[in-house]
N, C-alpha and C positions, 0 to 999 in steps of 0.2 A: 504493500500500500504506500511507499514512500515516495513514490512517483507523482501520488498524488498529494502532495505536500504544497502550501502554501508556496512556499518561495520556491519551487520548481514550478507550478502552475503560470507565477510570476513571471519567472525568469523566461517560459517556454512563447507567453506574450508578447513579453518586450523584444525576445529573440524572432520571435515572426513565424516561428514555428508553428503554430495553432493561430487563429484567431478568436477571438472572445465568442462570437455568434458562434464559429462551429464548435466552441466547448462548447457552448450553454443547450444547443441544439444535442448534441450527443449525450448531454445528463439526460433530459426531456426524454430521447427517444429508449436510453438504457431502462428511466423510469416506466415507461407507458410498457415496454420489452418483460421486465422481471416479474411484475404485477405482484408483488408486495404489502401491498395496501399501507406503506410506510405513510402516505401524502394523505391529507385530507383534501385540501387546496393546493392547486397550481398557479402561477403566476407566469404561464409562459409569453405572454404579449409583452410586459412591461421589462420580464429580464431580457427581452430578446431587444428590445429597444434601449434599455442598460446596455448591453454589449456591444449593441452599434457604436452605440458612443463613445465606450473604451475603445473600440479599434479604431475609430477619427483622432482620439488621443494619442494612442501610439503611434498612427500616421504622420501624426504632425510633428512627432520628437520629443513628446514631453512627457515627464517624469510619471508614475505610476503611485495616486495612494498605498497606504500599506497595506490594505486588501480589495485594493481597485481591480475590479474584474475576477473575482474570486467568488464561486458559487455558494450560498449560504443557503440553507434548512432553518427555520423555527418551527418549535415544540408552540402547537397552537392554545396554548395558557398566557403566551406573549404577544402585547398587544399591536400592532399594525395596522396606520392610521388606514381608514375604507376598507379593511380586508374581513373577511370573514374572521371570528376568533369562537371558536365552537365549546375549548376544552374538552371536546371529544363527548360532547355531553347532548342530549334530546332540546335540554330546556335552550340550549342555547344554539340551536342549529342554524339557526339563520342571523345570528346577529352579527353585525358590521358595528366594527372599532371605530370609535368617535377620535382616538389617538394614541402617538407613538409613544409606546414603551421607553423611558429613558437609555438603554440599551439597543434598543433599532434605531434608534437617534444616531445613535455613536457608531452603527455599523452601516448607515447610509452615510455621514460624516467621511470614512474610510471609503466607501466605495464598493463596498461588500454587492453582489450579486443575489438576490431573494428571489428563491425558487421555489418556494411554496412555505407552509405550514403543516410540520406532522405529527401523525398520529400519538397517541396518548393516552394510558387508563384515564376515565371522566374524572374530570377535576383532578387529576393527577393521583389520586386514589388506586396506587393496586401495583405490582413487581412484577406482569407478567404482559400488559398490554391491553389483558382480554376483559378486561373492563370499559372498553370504547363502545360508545354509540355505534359506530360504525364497522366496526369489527375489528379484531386484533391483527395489527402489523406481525408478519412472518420475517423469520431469521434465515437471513444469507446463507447462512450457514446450514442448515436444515429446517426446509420450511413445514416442516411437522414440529419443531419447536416454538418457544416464545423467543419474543426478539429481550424480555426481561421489561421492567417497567420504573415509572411510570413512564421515562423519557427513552421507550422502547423504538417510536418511527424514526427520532432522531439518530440514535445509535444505529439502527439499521439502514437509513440512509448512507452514514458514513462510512458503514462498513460494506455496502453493496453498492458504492462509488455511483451511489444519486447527488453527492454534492461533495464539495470539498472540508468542511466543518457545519457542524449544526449547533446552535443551541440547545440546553434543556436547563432543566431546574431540577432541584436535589432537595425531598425535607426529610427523606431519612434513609437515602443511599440510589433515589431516582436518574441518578447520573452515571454513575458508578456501577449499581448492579447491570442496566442493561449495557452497561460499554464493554463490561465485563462477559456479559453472554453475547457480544457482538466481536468481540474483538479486536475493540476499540480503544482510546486513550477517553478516559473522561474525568475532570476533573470540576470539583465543587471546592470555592474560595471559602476561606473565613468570613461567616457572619457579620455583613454590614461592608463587606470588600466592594460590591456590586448593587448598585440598585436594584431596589424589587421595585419602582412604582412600572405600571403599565403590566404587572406579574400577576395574573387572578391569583389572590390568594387561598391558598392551602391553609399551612399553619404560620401564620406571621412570624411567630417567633425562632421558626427552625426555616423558614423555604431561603435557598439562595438560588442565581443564576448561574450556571457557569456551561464552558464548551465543552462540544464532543469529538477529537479530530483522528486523525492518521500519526503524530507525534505528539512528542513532549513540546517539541518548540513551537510546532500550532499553536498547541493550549497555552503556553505563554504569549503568544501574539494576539491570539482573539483575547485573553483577559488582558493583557494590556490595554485593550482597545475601549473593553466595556466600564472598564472596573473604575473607582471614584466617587466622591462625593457629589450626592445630592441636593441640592436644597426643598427637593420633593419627596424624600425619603428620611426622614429624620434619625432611622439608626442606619443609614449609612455613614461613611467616615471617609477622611480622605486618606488618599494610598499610593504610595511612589510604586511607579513601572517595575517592573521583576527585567534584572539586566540579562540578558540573553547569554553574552557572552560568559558571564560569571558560573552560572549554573552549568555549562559542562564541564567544569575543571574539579572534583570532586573534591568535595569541602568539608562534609558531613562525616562524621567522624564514629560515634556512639548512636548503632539502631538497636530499638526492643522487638523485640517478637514473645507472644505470648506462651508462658511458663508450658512444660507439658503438652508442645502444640501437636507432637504425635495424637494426643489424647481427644484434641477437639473432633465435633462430628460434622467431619465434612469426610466428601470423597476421597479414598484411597489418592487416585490419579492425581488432587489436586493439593495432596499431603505431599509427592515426589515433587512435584514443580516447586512447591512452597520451600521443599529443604531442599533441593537442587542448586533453586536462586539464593537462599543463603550461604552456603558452604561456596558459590563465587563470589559473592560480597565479602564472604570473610579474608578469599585468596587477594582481594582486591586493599586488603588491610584495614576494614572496617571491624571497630568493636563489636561484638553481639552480644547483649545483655536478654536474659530473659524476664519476661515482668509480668505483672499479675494483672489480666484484663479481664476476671473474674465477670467484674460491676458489666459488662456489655451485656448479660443475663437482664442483668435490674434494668438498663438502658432501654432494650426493647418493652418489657413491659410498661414501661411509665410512659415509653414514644405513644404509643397505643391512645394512652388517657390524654395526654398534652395534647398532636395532632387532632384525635378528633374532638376534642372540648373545642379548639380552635377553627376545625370545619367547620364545627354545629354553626359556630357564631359567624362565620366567615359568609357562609351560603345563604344565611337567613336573607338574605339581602335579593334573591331570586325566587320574585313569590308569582311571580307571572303579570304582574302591573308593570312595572318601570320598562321591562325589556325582556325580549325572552319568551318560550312559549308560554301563551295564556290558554286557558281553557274555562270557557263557557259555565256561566254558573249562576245558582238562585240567589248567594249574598256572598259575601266578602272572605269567609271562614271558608266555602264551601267552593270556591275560585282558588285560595291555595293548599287545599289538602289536594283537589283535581290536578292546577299546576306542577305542583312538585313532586306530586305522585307517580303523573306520567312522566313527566320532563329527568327526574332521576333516578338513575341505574338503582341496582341491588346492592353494591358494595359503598354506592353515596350514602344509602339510603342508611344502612345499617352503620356508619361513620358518624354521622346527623344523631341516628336516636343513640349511641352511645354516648356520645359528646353533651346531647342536650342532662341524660342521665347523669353525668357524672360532675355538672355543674349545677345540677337541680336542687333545690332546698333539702338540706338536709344529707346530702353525698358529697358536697364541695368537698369540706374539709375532709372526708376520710377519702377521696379517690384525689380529684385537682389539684388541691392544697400541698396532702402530701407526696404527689408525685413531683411540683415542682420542686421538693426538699429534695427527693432524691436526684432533681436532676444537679441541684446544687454540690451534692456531695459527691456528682460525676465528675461534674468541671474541677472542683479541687483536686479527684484521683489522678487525672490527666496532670496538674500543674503539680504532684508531687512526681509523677512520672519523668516529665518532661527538661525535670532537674537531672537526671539521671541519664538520658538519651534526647538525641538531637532529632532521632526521628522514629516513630514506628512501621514495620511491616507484618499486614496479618491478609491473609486470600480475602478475598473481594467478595465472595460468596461459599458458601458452603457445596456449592454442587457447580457443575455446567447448565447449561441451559433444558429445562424441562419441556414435557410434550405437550403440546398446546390439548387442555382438560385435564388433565396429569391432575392438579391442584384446586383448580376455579371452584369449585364446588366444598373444598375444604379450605375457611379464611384463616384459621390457626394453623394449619400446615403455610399455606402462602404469607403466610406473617413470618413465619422464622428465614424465608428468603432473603430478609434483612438484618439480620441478626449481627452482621459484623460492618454494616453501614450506618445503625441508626445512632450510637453513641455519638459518632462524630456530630451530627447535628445538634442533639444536647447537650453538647458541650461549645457545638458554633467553628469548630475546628475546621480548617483546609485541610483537602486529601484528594487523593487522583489515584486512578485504576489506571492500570498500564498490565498489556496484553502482554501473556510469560509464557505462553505454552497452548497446548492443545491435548484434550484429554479423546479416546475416540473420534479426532478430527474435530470437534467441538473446544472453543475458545477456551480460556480460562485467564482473568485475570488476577493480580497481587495490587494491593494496596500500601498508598505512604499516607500515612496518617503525620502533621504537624501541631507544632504549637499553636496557639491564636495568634495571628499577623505572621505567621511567619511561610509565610508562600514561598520565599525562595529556596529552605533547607525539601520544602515537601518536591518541589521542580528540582531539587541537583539531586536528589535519591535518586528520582523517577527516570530524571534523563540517567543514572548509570545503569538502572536498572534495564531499561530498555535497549542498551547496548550489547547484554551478556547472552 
């Protein structure tokens, strides 16, 4: 896949080797070719008229933004001003974005190429895909599998060269696992790195944005690009650029991997890769400390109560009045039990009534209240960790990628899918999934887990890792 890299795409432009129209024409024709169901929305008029333009620019001699003329994907939870933005959901099947996402700002700013909007579990809800209105995006890889979720169409865009980088969004490993079962680079920045406004929200206090590419140095180029302070985001922050140069000279020093990781329950296949790529990090003169990631047990279950306490409230907001499908009715009560009844899936539906239950009089404090203790006592586990190693590595998921109904039907087995993604969100942490192996021809990604802000020690792990 390195071919399709940023700065070769770049370079093969300005070289005159390609022109922008017959990339952009030849994603189009591979996409309508594979039939995927990765895309919800196409944009083939406006990219193909985008490209003209890039190639009058090139004609002329002048310089190339830093992703001018570079095909992009968004995970349709992100907003784009006139465009459809579905979130993969009934109630929202026909609505058009009123405006841009702080992040499609900055990637039309750059020059980025927008070729559609894709697929996605509804409201981003679900690790497998198959939670979509429209039906689940299939895997490159085996298209009797899941492409992994939530940000499944976007991973499998990139990894079945429908586009050159995609976005997606991560609240408790929606980037990572399915980049993971695509075999893909996907990376989620620390909490407040990257704007959420224009982000249907999820769970406010865990969702971030981040890319899904072909390299490690993509994912630093597209976050370079998006990442920064808002004044329309209030916990966002501002963030100096990740130097490029810097992070392939290896710097990182002391990685944890978890105590006993023979012992964890994941696959066989994905236990050799795991101590493969360590036992070269170590020839590579990297410390290896073992460390106790016990708390990622407590993590997933508290994810569970926080996220959907924060759906519940999040969604309330789609009653079938303001936008959105409505459904006919005799008073006002009896219009959104109809709206939202039809308009949202099974796994929304059942996210809503947990959430509303577990802030309801009288459950706060024993479910809400104290999960955010525990999530408190996460974040301190990691910053006594974090004293100790400069960066963690543990698998991206406990298995490769599953049979598309393997799971859907069982949500406590499909919860444990994220089982080694969701702490990092509670605690806000940067991390990135980087493709290590192949278990049965099937992907399998490793995970670097960082401190909060520290994006560059999680990108110089990744970039060696991705070298070995």
């Amino acid at each position: 896949m390195k071919e399709f890299t940023i700065r070769k795409i770049q370079q093969s432009l300005e070289n005159k080797e390609i022109t922008c129209q017959k990339l952009v024409t030849s994603f189009f024709a591979k996409i309508k070719k594979d039939k995927l169901n990765n895309f919800i929305t196409l944009f083939t008029e406006d990219a193909l008229k985008q490209a003209q333009e890039v190639d009058q620019k090139i004609a002329q001699g002048k310089k190339l933004k830093n992703l001018e003329g570079i095909p992009v994907a968004i995970k349709d939870n992100i907003l784009i001003k006139d465009r459809k933005a579905t979130a993969a959901s009934q109630i929202l099947e026909n609505y058009i974005a009123t405006y841009d996402a702080q992040v499609i700002k900055k990637l039309k700013s750059a020059g980025a190429i927008f070729l559609g909007k894709t697929n996605l579990d509804e409201f981003a809800m679900g690790a497998s895909n198959e939670n979509s209105y429209f039906g689940p995006a299939l895997n490159p890889h085996d298209h009797d599998r899941v492409t992994g979720g939530s940000s499944g169409g976007s991973a499998a865009a990139v990894a079945a060269q429908h586009c050159v980088f995609a976005l997606g969004s991560d609240t408790g490993g929606s980037i990572r696992q399915p980049a993971s079962f695509c075999g893909v680079v996907g990376f989620k920045p620390s909490y407040g790195r990257v704007s959420r406004q224009g982000l249907m929200s999820l769970a406010s206090s865990l969702d971030q944005i981040g890319p899904l590419t072909n390299s490690v140095e993509d994912a630093v180029l597209v976050y370079n690009t998006i990442l920064g302070k808002d004044d329309q985001d209030m916990t966002s922050m501002k963030t100096e650029k990740v130097d490029l140069s810097k992070i392939k000279k290896l710097s990182v020093k002391r990685v944890g991997i978890p105590k006993n990781y023979y012992e964890l329950s994941i696959d066989q296949g994905i236990k050799d890769i795991f101590k493969d790529n360590i036992e070269k990090l170590k020839g590579q003169g990297l410390e290896i400390k073992e460390i106790d990631l016990s708390f990622m047990d407590e993590a997933l279950a508290i994810y569970y109560i926080i996220q959907s306490a924060e759906a519940s409230t999040n969604l309330a907001r789609y009653d079938g009045l303001r936008y959105g499908k409505s459904v006919p009715a005799k008073d006002l009560t009896e219009q959104y039990i109809n709206s939202r009844g039809l308009g949202f899936g099974k796994e929304v539906k059942r996210r809503i009534i947990m959430g509303t239950y577990v802030l309801s009089y009288g459950y706060r404090e024993a479910y809400y209240n104290q999960a955010k203790k525990v999530q408190e006592d996460i974040k301190l586990r990691f910053d006594q960790i974090f004293q100790k190693v400069d960066a963690i590595i543990i698998p991206t998921t406990p298995s490769t990628a599953f049979k598309l109904n393997e799971k859907f039907n069982d949500p406590l087995t499909m919860y444990l899918a994220d089982i080694f993604t969701v702490a990092v969100n509670m605690a806000g942490l940067p991390a990135i999934s980087v493709p290590s192996g192949l278990v049965d021809n099937l992907p399998v990604g490793l995970q670097v887990l960082g401190n909060f802000k520290e994006e560059k020690k999680v990108f110089n792990l990744a970039y060696q890792m991705e070298k070995l």
